[in-house]
VMD Tcl script that builds the backbone (N, CA, C; Angstrom):
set m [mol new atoms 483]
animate dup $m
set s [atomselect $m all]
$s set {name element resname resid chain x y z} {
  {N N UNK 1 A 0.817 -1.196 0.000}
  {CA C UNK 1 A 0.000 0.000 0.000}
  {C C UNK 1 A 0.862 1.262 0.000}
  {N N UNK 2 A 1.856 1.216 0.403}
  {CA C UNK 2 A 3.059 2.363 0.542}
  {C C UNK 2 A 3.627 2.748 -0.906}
  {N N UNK 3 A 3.539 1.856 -1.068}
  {CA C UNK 3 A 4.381 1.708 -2.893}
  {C C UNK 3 A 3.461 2.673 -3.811}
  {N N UNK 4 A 2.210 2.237 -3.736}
  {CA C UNK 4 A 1.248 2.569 -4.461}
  {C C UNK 4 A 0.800 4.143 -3.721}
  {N N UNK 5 A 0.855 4.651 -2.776}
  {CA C UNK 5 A 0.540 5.772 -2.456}
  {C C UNK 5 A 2.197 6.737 -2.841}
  {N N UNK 6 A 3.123 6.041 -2.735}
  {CA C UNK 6 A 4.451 6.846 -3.569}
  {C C UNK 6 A 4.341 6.999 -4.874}
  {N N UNK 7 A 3.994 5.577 -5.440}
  {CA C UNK 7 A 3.301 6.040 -7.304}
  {C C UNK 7 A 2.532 7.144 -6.951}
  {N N UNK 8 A 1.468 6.992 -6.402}
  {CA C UNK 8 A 0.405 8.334 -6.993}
  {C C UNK 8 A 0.918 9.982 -6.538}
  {N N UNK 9 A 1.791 9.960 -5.342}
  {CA C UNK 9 A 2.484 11.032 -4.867}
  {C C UNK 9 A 3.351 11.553 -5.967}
  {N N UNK 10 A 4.418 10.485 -6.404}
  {CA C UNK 10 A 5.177 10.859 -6.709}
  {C C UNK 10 A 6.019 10.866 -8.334}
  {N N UNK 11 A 5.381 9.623 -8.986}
  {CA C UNK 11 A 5.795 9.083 -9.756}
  {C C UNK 11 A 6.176 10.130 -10.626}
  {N N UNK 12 A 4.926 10.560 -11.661}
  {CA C UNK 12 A 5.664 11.343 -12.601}
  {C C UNK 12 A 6.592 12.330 -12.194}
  {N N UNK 13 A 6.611 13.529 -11.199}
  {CA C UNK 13 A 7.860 13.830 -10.525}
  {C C UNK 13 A 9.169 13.541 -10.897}
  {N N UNK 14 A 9.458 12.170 -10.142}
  {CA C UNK 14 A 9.999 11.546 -10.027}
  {C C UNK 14 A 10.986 10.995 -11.791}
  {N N UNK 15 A 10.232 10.644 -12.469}
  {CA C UNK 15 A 10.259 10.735 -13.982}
  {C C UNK 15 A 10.798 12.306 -14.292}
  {N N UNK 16 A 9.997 13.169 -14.109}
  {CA C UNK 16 A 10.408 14.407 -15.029}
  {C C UNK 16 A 12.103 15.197 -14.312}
  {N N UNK 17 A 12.102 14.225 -12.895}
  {CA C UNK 17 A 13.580 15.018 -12.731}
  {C C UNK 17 A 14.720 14.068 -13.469}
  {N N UNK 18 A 14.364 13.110 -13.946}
  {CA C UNK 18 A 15.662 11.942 -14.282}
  {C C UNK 18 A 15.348 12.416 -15.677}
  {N N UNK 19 A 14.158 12.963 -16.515}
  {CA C UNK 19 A 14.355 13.685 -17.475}
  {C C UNK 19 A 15.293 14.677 -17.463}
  {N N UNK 20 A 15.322 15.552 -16.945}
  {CA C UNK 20 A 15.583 16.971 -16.803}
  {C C UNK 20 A 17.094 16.315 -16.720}
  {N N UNK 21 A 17.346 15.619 -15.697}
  {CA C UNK 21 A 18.967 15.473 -15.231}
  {C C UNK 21 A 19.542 14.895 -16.701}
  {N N UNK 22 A 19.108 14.026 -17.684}
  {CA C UNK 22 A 19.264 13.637 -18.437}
  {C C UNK 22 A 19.473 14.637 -19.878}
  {N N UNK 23 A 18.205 14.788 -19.641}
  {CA C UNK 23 A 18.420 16.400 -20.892}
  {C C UNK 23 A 19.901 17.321 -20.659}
  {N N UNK 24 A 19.871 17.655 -19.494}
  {CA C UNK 24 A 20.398 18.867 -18.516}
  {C C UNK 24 A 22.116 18.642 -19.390}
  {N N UNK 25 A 22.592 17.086 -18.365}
  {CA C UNK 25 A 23.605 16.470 -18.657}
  {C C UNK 25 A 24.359 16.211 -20.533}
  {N N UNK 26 A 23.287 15.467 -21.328}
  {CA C UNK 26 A 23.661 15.234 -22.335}
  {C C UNK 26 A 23.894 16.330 -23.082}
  {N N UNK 27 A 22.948 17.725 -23.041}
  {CA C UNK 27 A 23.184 18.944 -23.544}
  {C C UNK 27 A 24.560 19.586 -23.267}
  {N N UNK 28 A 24.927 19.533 -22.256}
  {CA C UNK 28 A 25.930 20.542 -21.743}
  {C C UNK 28 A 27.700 19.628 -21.734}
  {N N UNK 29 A 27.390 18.270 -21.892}
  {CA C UNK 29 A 28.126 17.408 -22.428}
  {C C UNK 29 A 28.430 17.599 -23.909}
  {N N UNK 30 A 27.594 17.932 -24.651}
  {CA C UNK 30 A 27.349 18.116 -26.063}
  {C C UNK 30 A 27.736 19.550 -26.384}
  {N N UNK 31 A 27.847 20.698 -25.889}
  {CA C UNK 31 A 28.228 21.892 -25.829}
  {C C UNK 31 A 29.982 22.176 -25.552}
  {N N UNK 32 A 30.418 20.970 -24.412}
  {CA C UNK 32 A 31.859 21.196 -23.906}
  {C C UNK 32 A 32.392 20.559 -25.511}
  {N N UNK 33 A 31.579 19.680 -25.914}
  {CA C UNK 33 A 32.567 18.275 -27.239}
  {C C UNK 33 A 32.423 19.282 -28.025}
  {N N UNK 34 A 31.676 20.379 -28.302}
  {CA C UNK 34 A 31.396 21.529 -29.821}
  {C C UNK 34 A 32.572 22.379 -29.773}
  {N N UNK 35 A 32.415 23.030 -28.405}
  {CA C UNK 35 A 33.390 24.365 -28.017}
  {C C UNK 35 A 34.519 24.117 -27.656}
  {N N UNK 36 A 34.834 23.703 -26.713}
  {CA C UNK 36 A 36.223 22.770 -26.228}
  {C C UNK 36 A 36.834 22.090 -27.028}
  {N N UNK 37 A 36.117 21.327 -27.368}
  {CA C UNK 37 A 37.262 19.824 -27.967}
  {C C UNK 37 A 36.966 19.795 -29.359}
  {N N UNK 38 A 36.198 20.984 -29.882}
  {CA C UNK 38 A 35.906 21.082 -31.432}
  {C C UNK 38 A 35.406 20.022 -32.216}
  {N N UNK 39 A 34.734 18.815 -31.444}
  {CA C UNK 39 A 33.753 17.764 -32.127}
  {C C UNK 39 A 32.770 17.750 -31.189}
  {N N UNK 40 A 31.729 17.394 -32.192}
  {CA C UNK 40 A 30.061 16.775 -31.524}
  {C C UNK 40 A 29.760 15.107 -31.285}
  {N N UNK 41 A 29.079 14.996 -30.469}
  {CA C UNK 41 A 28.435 14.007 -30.456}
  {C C UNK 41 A 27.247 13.373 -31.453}
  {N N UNK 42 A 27.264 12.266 -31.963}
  {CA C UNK 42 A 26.393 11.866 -33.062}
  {C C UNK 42 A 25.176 11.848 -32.187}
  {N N UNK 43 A 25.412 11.061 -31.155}
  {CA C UNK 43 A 23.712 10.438 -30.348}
  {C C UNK 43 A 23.152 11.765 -29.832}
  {N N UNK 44 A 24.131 12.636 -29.194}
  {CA C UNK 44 A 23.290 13.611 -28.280}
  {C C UNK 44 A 22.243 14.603 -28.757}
  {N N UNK 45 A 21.980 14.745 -29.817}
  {CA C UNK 45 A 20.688 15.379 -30.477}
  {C C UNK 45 A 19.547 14.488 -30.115}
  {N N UNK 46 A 19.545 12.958 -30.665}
  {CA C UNK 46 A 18.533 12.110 -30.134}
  {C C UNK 46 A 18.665 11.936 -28.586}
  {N N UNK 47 A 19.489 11.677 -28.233}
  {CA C UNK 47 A 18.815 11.339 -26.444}
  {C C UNK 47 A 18.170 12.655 -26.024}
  {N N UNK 48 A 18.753 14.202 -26.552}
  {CA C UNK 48 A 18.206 15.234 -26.101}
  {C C UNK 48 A 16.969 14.892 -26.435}
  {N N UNK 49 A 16.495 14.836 -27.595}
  {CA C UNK 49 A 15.320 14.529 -28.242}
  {C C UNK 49 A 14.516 13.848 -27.737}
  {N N UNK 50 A 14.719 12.633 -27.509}
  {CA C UNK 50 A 13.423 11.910 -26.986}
  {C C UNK 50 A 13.556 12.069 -25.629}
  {N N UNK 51 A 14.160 12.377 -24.634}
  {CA C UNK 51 A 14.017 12.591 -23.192}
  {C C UNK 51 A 12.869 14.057 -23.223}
  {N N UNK 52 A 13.320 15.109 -24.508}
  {CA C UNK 52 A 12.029 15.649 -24.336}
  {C C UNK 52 A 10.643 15.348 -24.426}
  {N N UNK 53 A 10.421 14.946 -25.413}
  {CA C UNK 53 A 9.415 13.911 -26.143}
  {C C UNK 53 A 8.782 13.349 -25.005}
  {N N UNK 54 A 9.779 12.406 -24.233}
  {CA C UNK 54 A 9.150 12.064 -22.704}
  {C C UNK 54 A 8.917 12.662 -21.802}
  {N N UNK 55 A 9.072 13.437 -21.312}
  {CA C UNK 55 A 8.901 14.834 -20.596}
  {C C UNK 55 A 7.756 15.600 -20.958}
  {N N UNK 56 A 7.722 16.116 -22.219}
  {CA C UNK 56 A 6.416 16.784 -22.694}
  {C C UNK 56 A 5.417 15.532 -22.275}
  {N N UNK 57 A 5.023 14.331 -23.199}
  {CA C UNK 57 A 3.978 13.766 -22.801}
  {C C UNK 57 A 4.086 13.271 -20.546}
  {N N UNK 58 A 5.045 12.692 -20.331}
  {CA C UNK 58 A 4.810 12.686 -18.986}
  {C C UNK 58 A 4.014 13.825 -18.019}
  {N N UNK 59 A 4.620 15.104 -18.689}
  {CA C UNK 59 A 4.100 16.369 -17.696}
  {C C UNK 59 A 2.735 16.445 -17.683}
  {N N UNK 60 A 1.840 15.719 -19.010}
  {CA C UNK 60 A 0.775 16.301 -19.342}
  {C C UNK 60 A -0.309 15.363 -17.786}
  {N N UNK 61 A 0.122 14.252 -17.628}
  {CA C UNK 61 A -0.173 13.910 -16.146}
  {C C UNK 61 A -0.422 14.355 -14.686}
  {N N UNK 62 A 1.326 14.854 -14.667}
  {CA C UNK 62 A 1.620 15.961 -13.595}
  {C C UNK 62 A 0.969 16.638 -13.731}
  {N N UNK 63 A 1.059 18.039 -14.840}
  {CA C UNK 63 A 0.227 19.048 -14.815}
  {C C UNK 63 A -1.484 19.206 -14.499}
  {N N UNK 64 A -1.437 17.663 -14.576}
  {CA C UNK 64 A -3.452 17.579 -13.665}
  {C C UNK 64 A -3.417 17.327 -12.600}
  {N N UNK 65 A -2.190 16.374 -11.889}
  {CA C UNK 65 A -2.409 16.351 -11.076}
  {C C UNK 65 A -1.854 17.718 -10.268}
  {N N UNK 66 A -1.390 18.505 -10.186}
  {CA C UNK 66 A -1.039 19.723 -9.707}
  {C C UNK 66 A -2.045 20.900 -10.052}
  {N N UNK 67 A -2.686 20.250 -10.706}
  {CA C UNK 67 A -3.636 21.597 -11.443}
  {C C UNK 67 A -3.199 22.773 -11.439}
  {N N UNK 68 A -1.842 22.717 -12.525}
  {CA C UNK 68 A -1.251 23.730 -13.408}
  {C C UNK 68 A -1.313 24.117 -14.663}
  {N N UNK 69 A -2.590 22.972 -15.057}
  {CA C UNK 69 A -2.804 22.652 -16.724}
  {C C UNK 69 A -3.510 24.428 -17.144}
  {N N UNK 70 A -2.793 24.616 -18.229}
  {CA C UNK 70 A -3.874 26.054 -18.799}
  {C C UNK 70 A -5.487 25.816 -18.297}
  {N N UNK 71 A -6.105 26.779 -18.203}
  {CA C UNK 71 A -7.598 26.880 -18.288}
  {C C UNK 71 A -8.262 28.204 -17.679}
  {N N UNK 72 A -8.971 28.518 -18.522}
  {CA C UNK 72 A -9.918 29.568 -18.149}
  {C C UNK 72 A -11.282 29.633 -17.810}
  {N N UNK 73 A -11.232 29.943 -16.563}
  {CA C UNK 73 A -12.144 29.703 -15.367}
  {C C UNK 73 A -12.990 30.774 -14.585}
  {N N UNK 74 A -12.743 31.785 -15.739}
  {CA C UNK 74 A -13.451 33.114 -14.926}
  {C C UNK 74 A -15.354 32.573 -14.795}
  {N N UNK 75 A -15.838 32.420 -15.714}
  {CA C UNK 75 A -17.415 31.800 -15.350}
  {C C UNK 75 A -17.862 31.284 -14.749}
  {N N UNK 76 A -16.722 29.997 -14.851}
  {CA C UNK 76 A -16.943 28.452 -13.392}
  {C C UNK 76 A -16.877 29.143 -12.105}
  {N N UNK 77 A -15.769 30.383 -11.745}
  {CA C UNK 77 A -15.670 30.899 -10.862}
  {C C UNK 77 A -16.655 31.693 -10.258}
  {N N UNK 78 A -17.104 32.561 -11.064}
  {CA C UNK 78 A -18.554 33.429 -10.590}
  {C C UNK 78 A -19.900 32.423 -10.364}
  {N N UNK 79 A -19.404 31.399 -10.592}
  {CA C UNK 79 A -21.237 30.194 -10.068}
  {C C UNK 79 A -21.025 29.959 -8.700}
  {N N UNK 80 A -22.284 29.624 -8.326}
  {CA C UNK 80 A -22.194 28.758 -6.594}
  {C C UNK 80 A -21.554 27.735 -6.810}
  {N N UNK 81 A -21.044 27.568 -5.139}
  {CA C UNK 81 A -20.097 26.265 -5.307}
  {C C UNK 81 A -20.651 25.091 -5.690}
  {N N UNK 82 A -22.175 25.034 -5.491}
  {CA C UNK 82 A -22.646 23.749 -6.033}
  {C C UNK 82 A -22.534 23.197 -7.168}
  {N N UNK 83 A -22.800 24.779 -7.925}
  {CA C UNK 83 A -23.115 24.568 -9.390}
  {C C UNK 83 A -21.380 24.462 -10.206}
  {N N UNK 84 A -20.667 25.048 -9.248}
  {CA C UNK 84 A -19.450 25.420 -10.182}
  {C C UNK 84 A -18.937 23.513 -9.492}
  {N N UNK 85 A -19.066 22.992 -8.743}
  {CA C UNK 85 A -18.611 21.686 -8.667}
  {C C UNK 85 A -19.242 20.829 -9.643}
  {N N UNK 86 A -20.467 20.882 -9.945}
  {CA C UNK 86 A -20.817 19.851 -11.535}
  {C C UNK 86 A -20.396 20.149 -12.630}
  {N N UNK 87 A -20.158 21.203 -13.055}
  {CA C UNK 87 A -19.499 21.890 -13.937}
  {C C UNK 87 A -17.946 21.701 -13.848}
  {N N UNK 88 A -17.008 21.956 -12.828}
  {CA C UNK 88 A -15.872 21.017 -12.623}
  {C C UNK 88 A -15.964 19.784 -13.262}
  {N N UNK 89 A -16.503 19.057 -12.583}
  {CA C UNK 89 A -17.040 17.617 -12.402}
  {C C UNK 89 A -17.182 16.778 -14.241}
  {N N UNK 90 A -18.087 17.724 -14.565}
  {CA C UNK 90 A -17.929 17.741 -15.876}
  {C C UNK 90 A -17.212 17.805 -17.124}
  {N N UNK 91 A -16.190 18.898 -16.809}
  {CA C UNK 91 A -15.233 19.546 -17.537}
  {C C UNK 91 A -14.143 18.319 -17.690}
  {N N UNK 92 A -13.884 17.906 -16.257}
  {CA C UNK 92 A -13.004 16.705 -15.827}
  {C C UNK 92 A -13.317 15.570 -16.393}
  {N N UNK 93 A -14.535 15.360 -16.420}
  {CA C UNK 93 A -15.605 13.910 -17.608}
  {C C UNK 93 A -14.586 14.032 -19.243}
  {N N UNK 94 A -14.685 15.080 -19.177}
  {CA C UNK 94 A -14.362 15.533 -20.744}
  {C C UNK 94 A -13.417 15.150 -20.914}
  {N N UNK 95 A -12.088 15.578 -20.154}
  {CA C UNK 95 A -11.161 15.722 -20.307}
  {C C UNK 95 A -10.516 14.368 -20.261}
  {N N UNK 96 A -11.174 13.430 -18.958}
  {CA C UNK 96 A -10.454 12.167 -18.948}
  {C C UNK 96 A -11.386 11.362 -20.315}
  {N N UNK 97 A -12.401 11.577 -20.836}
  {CA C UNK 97 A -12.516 10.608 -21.766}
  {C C UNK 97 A -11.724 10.857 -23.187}
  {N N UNK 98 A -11.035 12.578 -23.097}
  {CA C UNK 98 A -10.505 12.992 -24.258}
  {C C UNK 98 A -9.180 11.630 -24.380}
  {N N UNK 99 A -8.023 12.207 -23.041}
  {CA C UNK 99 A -7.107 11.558 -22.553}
  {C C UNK 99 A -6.881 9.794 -23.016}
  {N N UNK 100 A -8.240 9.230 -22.424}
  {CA C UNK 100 A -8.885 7.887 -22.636}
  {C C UNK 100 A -8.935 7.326 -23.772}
  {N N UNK 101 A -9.241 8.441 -24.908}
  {CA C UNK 101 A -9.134 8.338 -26.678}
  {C C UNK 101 A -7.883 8.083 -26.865}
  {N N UNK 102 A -6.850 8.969 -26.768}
  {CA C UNK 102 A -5.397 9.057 -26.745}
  {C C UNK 102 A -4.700 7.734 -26.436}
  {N N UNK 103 A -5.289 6.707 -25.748}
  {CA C UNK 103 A -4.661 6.361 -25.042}
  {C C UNK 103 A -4.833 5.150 -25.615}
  {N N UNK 104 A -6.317 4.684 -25.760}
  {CA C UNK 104 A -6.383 3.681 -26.798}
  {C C UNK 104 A -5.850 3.625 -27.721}
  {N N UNK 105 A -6.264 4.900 -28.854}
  {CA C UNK 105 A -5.486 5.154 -29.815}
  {C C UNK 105 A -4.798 4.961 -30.271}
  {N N UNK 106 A -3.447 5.382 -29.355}
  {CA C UNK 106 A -1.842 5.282 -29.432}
  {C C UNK 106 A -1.509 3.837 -29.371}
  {N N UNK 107 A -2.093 2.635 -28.070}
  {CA C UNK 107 A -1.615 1.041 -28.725}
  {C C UNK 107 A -1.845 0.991 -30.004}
  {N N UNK 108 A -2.624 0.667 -31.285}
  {CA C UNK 108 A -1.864 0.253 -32.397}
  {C C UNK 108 A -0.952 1.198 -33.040}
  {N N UNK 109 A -1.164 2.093 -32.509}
  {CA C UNK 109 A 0.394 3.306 -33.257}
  {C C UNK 109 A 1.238 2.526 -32.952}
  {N N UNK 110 A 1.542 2.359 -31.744}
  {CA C UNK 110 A 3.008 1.690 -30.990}
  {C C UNK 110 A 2.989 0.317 -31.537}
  {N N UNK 111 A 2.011 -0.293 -31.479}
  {CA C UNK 111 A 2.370 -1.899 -31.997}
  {C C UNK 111 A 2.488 -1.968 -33.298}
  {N N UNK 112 A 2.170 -0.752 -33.988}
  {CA C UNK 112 A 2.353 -0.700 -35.651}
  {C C UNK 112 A 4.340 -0.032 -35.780}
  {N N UNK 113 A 4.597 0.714 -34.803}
  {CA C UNK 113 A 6.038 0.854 -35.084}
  {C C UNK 113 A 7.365 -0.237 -34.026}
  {N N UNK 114 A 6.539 -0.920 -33.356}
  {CA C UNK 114 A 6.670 -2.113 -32.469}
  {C C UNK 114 A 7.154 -3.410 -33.997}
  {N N UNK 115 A 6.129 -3.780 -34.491}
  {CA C UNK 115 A 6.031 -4.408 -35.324}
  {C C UNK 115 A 6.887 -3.991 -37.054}
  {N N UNK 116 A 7.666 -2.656 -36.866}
  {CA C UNK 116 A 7.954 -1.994 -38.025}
  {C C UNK 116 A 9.641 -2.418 -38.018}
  {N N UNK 117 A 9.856 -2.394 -36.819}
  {CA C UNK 117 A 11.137 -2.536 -35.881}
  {C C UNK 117 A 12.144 -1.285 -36.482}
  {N N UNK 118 A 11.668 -0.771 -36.635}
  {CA C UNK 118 A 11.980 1.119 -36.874}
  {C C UNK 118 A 13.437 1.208 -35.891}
  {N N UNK 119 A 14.707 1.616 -35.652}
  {CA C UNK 119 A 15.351 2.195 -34.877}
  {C C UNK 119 A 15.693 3.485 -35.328}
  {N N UNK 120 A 16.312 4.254 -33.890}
  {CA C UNK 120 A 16.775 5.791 -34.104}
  {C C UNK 120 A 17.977 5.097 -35.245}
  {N N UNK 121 A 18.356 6.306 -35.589}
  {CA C UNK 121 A 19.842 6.501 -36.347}
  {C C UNK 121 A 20.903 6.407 -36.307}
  {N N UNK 122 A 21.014 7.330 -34.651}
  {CA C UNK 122 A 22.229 7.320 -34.215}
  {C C UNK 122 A 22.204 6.491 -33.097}
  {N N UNK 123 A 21.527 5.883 -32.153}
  {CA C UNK 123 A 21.567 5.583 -30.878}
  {C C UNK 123 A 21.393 3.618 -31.477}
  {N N UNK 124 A 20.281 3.369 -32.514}
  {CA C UNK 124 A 20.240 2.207 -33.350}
  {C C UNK 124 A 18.902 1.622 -32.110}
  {N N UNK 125 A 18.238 3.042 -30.888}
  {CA C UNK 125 A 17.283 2.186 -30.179}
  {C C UNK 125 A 16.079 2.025 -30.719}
  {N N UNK 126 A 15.410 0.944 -30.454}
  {CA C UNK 126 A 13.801 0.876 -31.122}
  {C C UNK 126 A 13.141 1.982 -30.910}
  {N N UNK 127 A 12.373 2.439 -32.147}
  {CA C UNK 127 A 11.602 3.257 -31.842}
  {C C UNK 127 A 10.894 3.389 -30.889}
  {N N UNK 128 A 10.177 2.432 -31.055}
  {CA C UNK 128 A 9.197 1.859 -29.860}
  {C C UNK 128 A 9.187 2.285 -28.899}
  {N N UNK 129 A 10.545 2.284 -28.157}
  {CA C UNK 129 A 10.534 2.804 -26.726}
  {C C UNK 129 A 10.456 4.249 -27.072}
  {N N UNK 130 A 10.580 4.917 -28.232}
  {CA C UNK 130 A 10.145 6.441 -27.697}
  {C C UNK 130 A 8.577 6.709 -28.059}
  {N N UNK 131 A 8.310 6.252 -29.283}
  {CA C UNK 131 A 6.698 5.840 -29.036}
  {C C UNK 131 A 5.918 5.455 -27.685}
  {N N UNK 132 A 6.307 4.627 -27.085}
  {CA C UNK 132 A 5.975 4.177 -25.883}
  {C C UNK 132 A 5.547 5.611 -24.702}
  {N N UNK 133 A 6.592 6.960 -24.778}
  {CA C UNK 133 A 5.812 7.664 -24.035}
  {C C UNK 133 A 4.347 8.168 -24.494}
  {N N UNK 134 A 3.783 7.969 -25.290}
  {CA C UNK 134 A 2.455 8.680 -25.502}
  {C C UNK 134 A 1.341 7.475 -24.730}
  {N N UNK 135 A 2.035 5.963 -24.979}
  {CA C UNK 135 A 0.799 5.083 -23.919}
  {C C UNK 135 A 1.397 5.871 -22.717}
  {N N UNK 136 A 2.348 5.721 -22.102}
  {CA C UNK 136 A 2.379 6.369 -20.519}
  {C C UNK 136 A 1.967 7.640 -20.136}
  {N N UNK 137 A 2.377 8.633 -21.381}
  {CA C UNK 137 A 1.473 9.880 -21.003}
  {C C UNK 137 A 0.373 10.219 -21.008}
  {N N UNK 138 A -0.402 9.430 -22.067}
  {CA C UNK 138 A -1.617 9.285 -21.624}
  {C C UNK 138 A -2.528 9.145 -20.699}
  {N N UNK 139 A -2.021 7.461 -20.573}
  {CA C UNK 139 A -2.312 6.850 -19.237}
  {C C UNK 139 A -2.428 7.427 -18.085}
  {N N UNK 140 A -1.116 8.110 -17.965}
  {CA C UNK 140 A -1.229 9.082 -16.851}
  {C C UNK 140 A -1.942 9.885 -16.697}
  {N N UNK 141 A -2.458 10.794 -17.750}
  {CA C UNK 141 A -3.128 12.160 -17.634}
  {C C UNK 141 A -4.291 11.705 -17.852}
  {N N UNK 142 A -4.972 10.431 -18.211}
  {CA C UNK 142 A -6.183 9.690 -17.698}
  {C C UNK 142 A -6.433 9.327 -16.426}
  {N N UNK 143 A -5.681 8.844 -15.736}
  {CA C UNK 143 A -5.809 8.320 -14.502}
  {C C UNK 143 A -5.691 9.412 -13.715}
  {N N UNK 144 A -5.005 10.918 -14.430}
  {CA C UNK 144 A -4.909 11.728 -13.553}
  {C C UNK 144 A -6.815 12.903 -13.505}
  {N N UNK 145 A -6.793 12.303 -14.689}
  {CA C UNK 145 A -8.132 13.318 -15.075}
  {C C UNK 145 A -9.015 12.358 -13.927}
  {N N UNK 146 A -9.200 10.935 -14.428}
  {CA C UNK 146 A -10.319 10.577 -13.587}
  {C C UNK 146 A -10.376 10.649 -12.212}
  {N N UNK 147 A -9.055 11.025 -11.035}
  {CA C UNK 147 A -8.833 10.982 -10.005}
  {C C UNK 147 A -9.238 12.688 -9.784}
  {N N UNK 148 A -9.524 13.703 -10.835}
  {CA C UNK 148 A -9.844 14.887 -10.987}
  {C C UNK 148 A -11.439 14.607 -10.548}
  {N N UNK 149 A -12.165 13.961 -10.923}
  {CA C UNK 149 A -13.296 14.193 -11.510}
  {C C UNK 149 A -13.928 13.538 -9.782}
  {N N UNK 150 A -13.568 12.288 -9.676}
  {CA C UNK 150 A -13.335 11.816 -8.654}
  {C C UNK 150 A -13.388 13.029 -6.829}
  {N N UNK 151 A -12.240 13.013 -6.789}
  {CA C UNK 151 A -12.069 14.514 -6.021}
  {C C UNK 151 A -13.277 15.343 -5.892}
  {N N UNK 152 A -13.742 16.020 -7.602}
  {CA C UNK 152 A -14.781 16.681 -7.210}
  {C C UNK 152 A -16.409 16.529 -6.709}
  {N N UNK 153 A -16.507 15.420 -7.145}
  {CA C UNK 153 A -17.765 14.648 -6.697}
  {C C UNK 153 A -17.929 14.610 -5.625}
  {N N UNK 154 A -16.321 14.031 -4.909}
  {CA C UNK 154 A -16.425 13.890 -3.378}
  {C C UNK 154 A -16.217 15.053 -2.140}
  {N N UNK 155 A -16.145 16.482 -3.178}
  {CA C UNK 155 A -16.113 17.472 -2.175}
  {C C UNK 155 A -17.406 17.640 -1.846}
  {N N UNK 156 A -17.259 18.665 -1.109}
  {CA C UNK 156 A -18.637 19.066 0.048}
  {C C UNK 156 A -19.278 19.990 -1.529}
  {N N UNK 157 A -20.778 20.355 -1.440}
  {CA C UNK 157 A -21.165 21.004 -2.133}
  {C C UNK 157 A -20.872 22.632 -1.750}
  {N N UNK 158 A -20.353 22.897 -0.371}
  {CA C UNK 158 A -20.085 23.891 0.024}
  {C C UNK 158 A -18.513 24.290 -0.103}
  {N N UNK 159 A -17.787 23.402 -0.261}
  {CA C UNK 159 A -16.285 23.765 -0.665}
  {C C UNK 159 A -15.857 24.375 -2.039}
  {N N UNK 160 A -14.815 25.073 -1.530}
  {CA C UNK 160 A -14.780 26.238 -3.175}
  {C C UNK 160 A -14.029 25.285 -4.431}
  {N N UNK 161 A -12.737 25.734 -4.001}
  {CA C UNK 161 A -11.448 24.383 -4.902}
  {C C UNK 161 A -11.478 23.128 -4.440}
}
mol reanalyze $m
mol bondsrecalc $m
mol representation Tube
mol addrep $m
């Protein structure tokens, strides 16, 4: 039960800093080999690359669960809390069944470049695994929407956020 309350705490987090350290690192590794030592690295464009790639779709998770995602809320805001909680409630419906599309979706994408046996260029890794972040980002920002929607149902009809 500990494990599973650190996933939901922490996980993507957790992901977007071993991104970041990763990006951070290979970039500035790739900058000393340009300027300094007057050669580049072949791979470090792609690892930069898809660690973003993973990052963008991972955040889109985080960013619900932090509720930092864009949105404009001046209307929802001027309703009673009752009314502005179904309307939440709703918005959140939307959003996780959008997410939910995505998510299906994306398995035969991935099992179609799974099955293509596609590799990067320079690195020679399966595509696949960078395909692969759009099932996890998804996933995530589904599970994060429905734990949205969730939440609001279960507030008081008198609570604001």
């Amino acid at each position: 039960m500990k494990l599973i309350h650190w996933l939901n705490e922490h996980l993507e987090e957790y992901i977007l800093n071993i991104l970041l350290v990763v990006l951070s690192c290979v970039m500035m590794l790739q900058v000393i080999m340009r300027y300094v030592f007057n050669a580049s690295l072949s791979w470090a464009e792609e690892v930069s690359r898809y660690a973003f790639i993973w990052s963008a779709l991972v955040s889109i998770g985080y960013s619900i669960k932090e509720r930092s995602i864009l949105r404009v809320d001046t209307f929802v805001e001027a309703l009673p809390n009752q009314l502005r909680n179904i309307i939440t409630a709703l918005v959140n419906c939307v959003v996780a069944a959008f997410f939910a599309y995505l998510f299906v979706n994306s398995l035969p994408a991935v099992g179609a470049v799974m099955r293509s046996g596609q590799r990067s260029p320079a690195l020679e890794i399966p595509m696949s695994w960078v395909y692969f972040s759009a099932i996890v980002g998804f996933l995530l920002a589904t599970i994060r929407s429905f734990q949205r929607v969730v939440e609001t149902l279960n507030r008081s009809p008198k609570e604001k956020k």
